[in-house]
N, C-alpha and C positions, 0 to 999 in steps of 0.2 A: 504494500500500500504506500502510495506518495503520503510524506511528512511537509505540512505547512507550518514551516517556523517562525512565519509572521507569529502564531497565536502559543507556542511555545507548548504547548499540546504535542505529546507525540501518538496520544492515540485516535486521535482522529486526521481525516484525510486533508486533500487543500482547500482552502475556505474559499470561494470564487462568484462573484456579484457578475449579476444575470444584465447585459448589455444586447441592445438591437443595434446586429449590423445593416444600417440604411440603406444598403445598394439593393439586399435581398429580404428584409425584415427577419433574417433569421437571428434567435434568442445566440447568445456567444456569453459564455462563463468565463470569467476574467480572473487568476490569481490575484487577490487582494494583495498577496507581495509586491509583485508586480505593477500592480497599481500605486501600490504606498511608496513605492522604490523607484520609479520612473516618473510617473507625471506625476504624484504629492497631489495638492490642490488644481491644480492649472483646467481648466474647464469646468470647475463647479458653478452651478448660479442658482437666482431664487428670479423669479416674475409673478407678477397677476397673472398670467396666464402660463400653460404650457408653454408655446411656439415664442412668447418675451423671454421666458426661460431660456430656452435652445439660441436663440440666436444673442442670448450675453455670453452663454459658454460660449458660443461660434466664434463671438466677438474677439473675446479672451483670447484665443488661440489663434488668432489670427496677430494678434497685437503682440503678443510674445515670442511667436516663432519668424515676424517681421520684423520684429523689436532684435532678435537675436543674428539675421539677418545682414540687416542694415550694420549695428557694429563689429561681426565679425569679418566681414567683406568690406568694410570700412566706403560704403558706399556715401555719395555725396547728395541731400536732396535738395529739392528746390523751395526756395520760402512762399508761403504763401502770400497773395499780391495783397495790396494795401484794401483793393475795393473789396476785393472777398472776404479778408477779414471786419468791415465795417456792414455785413452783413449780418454780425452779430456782437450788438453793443453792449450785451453784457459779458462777454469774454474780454471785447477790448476795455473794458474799465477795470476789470481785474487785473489784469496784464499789467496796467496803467499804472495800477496800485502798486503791483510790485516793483514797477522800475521805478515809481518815487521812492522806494527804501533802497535804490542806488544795485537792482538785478536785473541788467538789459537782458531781455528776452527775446527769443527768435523761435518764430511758427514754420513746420516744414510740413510737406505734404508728402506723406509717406508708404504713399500708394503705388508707389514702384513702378508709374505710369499708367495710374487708375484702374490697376489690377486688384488691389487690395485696399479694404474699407479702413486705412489707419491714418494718424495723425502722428508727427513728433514735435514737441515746444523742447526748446533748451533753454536754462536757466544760467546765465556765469555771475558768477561773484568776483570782482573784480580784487577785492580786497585782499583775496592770496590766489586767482587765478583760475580757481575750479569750476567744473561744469558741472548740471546735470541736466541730464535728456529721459525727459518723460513722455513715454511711447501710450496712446490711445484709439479705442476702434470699436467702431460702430457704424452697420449701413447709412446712416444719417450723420451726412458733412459736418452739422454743427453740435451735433449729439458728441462725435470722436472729437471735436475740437473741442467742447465745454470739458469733457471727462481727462480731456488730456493736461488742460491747465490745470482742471482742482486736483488731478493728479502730484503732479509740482509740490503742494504742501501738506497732500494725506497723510497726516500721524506724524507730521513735525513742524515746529516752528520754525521764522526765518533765523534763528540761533543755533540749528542744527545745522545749517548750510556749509558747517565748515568743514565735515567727516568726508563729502566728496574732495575727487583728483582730477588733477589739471589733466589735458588735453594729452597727448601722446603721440611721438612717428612711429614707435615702433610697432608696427601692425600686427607683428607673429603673438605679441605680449597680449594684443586686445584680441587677439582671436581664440586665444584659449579659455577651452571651456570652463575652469575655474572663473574665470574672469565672467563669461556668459551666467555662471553661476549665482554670481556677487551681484549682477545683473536682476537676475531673479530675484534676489531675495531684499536687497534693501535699494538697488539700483546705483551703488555707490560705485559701481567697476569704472575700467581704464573705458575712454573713446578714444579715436582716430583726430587729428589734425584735418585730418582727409575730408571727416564729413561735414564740415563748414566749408569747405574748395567754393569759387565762387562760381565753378561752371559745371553746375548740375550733371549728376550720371543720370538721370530721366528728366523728361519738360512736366512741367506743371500742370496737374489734372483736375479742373474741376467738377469733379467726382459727387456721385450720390446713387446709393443703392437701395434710398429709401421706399419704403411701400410700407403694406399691414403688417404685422405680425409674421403671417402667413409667407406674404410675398417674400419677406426680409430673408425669414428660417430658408425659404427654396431661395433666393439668390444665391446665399453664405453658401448652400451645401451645393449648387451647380462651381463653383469658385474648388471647392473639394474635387467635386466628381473631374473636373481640365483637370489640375494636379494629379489624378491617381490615386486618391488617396481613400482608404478605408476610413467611415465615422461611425463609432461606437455610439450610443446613447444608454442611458439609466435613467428615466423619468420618476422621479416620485413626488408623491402629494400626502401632505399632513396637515390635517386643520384648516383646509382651504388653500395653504398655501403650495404653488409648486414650485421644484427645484429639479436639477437635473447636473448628471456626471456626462461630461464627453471628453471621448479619448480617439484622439485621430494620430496610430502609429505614425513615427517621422515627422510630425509637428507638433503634438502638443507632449512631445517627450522632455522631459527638464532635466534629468540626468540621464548619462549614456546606459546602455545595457550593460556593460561590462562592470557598472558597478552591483549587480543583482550578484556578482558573486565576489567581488575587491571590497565592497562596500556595503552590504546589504546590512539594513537598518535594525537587522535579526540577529547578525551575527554572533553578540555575544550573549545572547540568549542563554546557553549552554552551561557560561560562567557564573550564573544569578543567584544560584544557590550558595557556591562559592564564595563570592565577594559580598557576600549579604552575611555572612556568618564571620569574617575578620574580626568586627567588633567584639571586643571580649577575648578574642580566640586565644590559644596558649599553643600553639604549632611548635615545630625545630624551626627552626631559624629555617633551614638549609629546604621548609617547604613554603616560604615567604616568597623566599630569591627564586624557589623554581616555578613560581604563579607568575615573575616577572617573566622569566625568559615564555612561559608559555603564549604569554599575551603578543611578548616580540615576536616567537615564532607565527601566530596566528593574523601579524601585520596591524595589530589595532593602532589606528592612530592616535599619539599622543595627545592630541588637544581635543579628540573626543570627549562629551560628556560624558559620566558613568551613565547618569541616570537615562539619559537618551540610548545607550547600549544595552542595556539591562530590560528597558521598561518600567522605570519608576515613577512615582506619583510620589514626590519626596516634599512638599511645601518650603517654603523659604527660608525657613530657620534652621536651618542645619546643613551639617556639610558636605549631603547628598547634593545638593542642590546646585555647588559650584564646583564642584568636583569632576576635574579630566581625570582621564587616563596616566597621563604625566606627573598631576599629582598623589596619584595612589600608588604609582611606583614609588615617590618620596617615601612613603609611608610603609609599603612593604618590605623595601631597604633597610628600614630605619629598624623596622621589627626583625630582618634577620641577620640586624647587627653589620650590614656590610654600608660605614658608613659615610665609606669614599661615594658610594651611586645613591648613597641618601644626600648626601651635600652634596650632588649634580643635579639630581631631583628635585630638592630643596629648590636650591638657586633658580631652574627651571619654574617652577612655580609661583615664586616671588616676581619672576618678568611676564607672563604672560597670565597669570589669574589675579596678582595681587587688586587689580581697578576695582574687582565684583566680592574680594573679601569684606567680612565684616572686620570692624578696630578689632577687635577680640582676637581674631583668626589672624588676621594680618602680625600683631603682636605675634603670637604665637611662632608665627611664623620666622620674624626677625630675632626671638630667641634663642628656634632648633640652627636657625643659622650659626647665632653665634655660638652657641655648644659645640656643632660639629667642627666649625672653622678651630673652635680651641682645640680640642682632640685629635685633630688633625697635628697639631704641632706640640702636642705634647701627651701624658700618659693617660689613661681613660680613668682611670682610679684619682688622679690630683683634680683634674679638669674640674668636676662638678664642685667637688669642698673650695674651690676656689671661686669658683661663682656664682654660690648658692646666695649671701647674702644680698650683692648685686640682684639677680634674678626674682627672689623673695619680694624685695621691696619694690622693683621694678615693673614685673613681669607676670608675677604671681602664680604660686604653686602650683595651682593645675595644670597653666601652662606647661610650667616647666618639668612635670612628671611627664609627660606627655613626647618633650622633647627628649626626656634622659630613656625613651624604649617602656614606661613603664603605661603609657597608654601611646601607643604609636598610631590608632586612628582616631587620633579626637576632631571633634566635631558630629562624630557618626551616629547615628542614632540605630540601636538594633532592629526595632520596628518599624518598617517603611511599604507601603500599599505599594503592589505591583499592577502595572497597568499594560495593555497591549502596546507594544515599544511603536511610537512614530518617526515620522522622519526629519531628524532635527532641519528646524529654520535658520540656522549656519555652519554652515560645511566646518568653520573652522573651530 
């Protein structure tokens, strides 16, 4: 019998959500890994009706795998002309608004010569140089162009503008799909130089594929059927309200296939029982070190979340919550005594998770530092009596039991709800 390790279940079969394929209406069962592991969210939506449903997923996936497109090909587009955007005066007053907070804006028409129902506005902040390009799509010209500015400031203020990066030549950098990734997820990636050029790679289209409902859903999916391309659907309805899953293999995929088996969101599934039970534990040393090298052999990424590997429902107060890969080797090290790769570990931890500790953990942290650094240069028996008082007053006990091996996973709480693991919202 196949094993579905999305649900961490081995005695039942693969779990798989019942999709119509459109060309033929036939029902098609889809591995919910697969799903969870490739496209994530990308084609989900809610409408008043079915057919508004279908054609915002349509929309979606049109916008992101144009969106992805356009800067990995670092294609160049054309700005929308002055009269057409004065076609709709409450985009240009928005617009307006933001360039009086000193962010010249620029509207492109990203329809790849009225092929596709998308829009792009780009944002620069002059004040250290960055861009960003927020990509929108809707059969209706002014629908992709309203969605595509309030895009620009969804779930951030203009005080966040300063996490994006300036412009780029080198094209191989903006083409990788990590970067497509970063893309996805907060919009923050590298662009091209390229795609500001003032001499358009397509002429200006002004573009509409507006009609009913109806007409809209059968435009988007004739747009599919030229491409070649298979569209899956999953219509559901609760309480009036509908919503729908679509999945059009080779566009609306978000991560490559090859991560279903380098990278699968399940992977460490296996381990759960395992690293659930550390806390407290009283092991040999010498089966601490060999959890590490297993994790090394099994290629987990160090800046992986535990609890995003595992499947955890860990809430915010505890150390499940901030807790990579990287730093749990600190911690394993630290318990089997080897404390040269706990002060590598250490140090590692302190540069890349210290922003998201709490003062408590952070302390803690700057203690087991300075323990191992002492140990390091002199005998393990002097070290502590010489800087118990120090640490005492400073630092405080718990901590510093914690750092001398006598509680090497603090912060961890033994009891933690497990939940069906998802696919974390940043890769890194």
């Amino acid at each position: 019998m196949l094993v579905d390790l999305q649900s961490g279940n081995d005695e039942r079969g693969v779990c798989g959500l019942p999709f119509t394929r459109q060309s033929d209406g036939e029902t098609v069962y889809i591995p919910m890994n697969i799903v969870g592991n490739l496209y994530v969210s990308n084609g989900m939506s809610a409408g008043n009706t079915r057919n508004e449903a279908r054609v915002q997923g349509l929309s979606e996936v049109f916008e992101r795998h144009i969106k992805n497109r356009i800067i990995a090909e670092s294609i160049s587009l054309p700005e929308i002309p002055a009269e057409v955007m004065a076609r709709y005066p409450g985009v240009v007053e928005s617009i307006a608004k933001l360039e009086a907070e000193g962010f010249p804006i620029f509207a492109y028409d990203g329809s790849l010569g009225g092929k596709y129902p998308v829009i792009c506005v780009v944002l620069f902040n002059p004040a250290n140089g960055t861009c960003f390009a927020s990509f929108g799509a809707h059969p209706d010209f002014g629908v992709a162009l309203e969605r595509t500015v309030t895009e620009l400031l969804q779930g951030r203020s203009l005080k966040d503008l300063d996490v994006f990066t300036p412009p780029t030549f080198d094209d191989e950098e903006v083409a990788e799909h990590a970067n497509l990734e970063t893309h996805f997820i907060d919009s923050s990636g590298l662009i091209s130089w390229d795609m500001f050029k003032q001499d358009a790679d397509y002429p200006f289209v002004d573009w509409s594929f507006s009609g009913t409902t109806e007409e809209e859903f059968a435009t988007l999916m004739a747009i599919f059927k030229a491409e070649d391309k298979e569209v899956y659907i999953a219509d559901y309805e609760h309480l009036g309200v509908y919503a729908c899953r679509i999945i059009v293999p080779g566009m609306s995929d978000i991560y490559p296939a090859e991560d279903l088996w380098l990278a699968n969101n399940s992977m460490g599934a296996h381990l759960r029982d395992t690293i659930l039970s550390l806390p407290g534990s009283e092991w040999d040393k010498e089966d601490y070190l060999a959890l590490i090298e297993q994790m090394d052999d099994e290629g987990l990424d160090d800046f992986t979340r535990v609890r995003e590997l595992l499947g955890l429902a860990t809430g915010k107060d505890n150390g499940w919550y901030t807790l990579r890969v990287g730093e749990l080797k600190a911690m394993l090290a630290l318990a089997g005594g080897d404390l040269e790769q706990a002060l590598i570990w250490t140090e590692w931890t302190m540069e890349f998770n210290a922003s998201v500790f709490s003062a408590e953990r952070a302390n803690y942290y700057r203690c087991l530092q300075t323990l191992l650094l002492e140990r390091r240069r002199a005998s393990a028996a002097a070290v502590p009596e010489r800087l118990h008082p120090y640490v005492r007053r400073r630092r405080g006990r718990s901590r510093q039991r914690g750092a001398e091996r006598e509680a090497p996973f603090y912060g961890l709480r033994r009891s933690i709800a497990i939940c069906r693991p998802s696919r974390p919202i940043s890769r890194c």
